[in-house]
N, C-alpha and C positions, 0 to 999 in steps of 0.2 A: 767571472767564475773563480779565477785565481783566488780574487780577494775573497771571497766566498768562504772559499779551503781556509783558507792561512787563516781566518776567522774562525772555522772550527775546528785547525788544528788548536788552536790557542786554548780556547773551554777544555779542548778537550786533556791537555797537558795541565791544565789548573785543577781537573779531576783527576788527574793520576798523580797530584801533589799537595791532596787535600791532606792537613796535619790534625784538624780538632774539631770538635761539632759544630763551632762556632762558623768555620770554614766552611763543613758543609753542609749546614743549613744555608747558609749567605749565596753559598755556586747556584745551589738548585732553586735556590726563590728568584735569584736574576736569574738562570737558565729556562725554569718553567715553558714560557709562553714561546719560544724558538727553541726550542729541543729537538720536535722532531725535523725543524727544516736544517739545523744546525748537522744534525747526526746523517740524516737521511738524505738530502741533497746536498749538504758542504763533504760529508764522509762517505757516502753510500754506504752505509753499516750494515751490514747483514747476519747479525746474530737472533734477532729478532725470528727473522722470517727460517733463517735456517733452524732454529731450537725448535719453533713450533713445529714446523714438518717433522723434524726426530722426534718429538712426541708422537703427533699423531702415525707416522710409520708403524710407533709402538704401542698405541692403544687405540682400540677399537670403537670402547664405547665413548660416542662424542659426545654423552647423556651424563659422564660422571662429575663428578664438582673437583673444580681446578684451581687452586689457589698460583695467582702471578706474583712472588716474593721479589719487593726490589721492583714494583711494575714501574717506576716512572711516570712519562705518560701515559704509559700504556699502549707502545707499540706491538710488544710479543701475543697480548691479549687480543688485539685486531687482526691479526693474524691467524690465532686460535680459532676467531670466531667465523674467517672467512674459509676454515678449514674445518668448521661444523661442530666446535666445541661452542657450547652455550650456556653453561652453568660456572662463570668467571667470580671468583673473586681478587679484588687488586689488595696489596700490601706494601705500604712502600712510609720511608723516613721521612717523605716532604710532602707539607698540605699542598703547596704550591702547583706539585706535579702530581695529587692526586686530584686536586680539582679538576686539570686537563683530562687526567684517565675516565672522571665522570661523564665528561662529555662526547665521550667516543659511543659510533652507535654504529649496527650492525641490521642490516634489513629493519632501518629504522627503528631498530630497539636497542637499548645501551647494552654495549661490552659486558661492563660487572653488574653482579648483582648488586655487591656490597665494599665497600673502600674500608682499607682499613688503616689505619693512622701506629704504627710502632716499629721498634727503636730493637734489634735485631741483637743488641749485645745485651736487652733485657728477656725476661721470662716472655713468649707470650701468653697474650689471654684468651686462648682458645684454645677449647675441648682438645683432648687426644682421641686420635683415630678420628679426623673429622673429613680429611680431605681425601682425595680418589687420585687426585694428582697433585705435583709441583712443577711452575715452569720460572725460571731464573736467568734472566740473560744480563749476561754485561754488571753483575752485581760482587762477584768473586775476580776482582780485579786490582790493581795496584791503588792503595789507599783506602778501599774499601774494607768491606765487612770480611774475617778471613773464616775458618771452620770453625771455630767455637759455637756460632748457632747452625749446625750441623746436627747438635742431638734434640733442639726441640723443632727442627723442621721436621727430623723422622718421627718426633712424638706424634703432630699434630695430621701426619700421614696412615689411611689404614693400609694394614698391611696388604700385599699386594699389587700395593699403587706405585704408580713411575713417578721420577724425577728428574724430571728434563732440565740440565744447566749447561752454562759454560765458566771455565776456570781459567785463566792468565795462566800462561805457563810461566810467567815469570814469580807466580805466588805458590805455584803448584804444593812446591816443598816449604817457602818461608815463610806462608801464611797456616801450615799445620795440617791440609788436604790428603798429602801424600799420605803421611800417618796417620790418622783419623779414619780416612776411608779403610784404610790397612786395616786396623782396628775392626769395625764395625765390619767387615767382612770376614777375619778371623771367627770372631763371637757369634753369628752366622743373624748380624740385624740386615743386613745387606745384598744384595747381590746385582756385580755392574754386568749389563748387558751392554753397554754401545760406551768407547772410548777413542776418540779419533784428536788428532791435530786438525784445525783448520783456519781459515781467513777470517780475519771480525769485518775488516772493512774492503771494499772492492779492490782498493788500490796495493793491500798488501803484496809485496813481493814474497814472503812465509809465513808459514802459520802462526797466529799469533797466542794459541791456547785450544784445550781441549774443549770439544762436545761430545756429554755424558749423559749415560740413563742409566738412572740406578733403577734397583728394585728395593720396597723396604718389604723388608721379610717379617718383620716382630711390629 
């Protein structure tokens, strides 16, 4: 079991020292096929299952369309859907680990409806005012993507709708969050309802980063 850990402490320190696309494209094509046993049995991660329940605390209708930004394999979305949301779609950088997200099924029916393949420091290609919700786990992190696609995830949001993430508090302020959000909540596109510290993985001895619900307003 030891070795187990030290196994996915290691991926997991090469993901928080990912430098160029080249990098992480390369982590998540070998990570793919052991991800979830990697995170979920070598780390016990619990971002996943904790984000989905903060969604759903916060919305009612399990009928609305949800986009998974960052799904992975699509752990957060399994979750969603054992907690009655059923209108999934996945969004993520890597075909590798969306092929997995395709395979995931839920009272014998797949997770998402539809996978989507794009690159989160580009435009994307899809409608504004489309989605009812957003869920984001483990995506705004050390080496990842930081708040610059923050304005087209609220595009692609109708108003109304939640946005269930969690943020590294180590990027909080240096990946551009702290101000950003500042921003869009001045302008009044925004509004946080749920803001807490808490644990990503079982073993934390403190919190290692916020779980947030926005509202988008506009």
């Amino acid at each position: 079991m030891a070795d187990k850990a030290d196994q996915s402490n290691e991926l997991l320190q090469r993901a928080y020292a990912l430098s160029n696309d080249e990098e992480t494209k390369s982590l998540y094509r070998d990570w793919a096929q052991t991800y979830d046993e990697t995170m979920l049995e070598g780390l016990s991660y619990l971002t996943p299952c904790k984000t989905a329940k903060l969604l759903s605390d916060y919305e009612d209708n399990k009928k609305c369309y949800i986009l998974d930004v960052g799904s992975g394999t699509g752990l957060a979305g399994q979750e969603l859907a054992e907690l009655g949301f059923n209108k999934l779609d996945a969004l993520d950088y890597s075909n590798e680990m969306l092929d997995v997200a395709k395979l995931r099924k839920h009272n014998k029916a797949p997770v998402y409806r539809k996978l989507i393949l794009a690159d989160l420091n580009e435009p994307l290609k899809i409608a504004t005012n489309t989605y009812e919700g957003i869920i984001a786990t483990g995506l705004f992190t050390h080496a990842h993507i930081g708040a610059i696609c923050l304005p087209e995830l609220f595009r692609i949001l109708k108003p109304g709708s939640l946005f269930a993430t969690t943020v590294h508090k180590d990027i909080w302020a240096s990946n551009g969050f702290k101000n950003k959000v500042s921003e869009f909540e001045k302008e009044g596109i925004i509004k946080t309802h749920y803001r807490q510290m808490g644990t990503y993985f079982k073993t934390d001895k403190e919190p290692q980063g916020f779980y947030i619900i926005w509202e988008s307003l506009k």
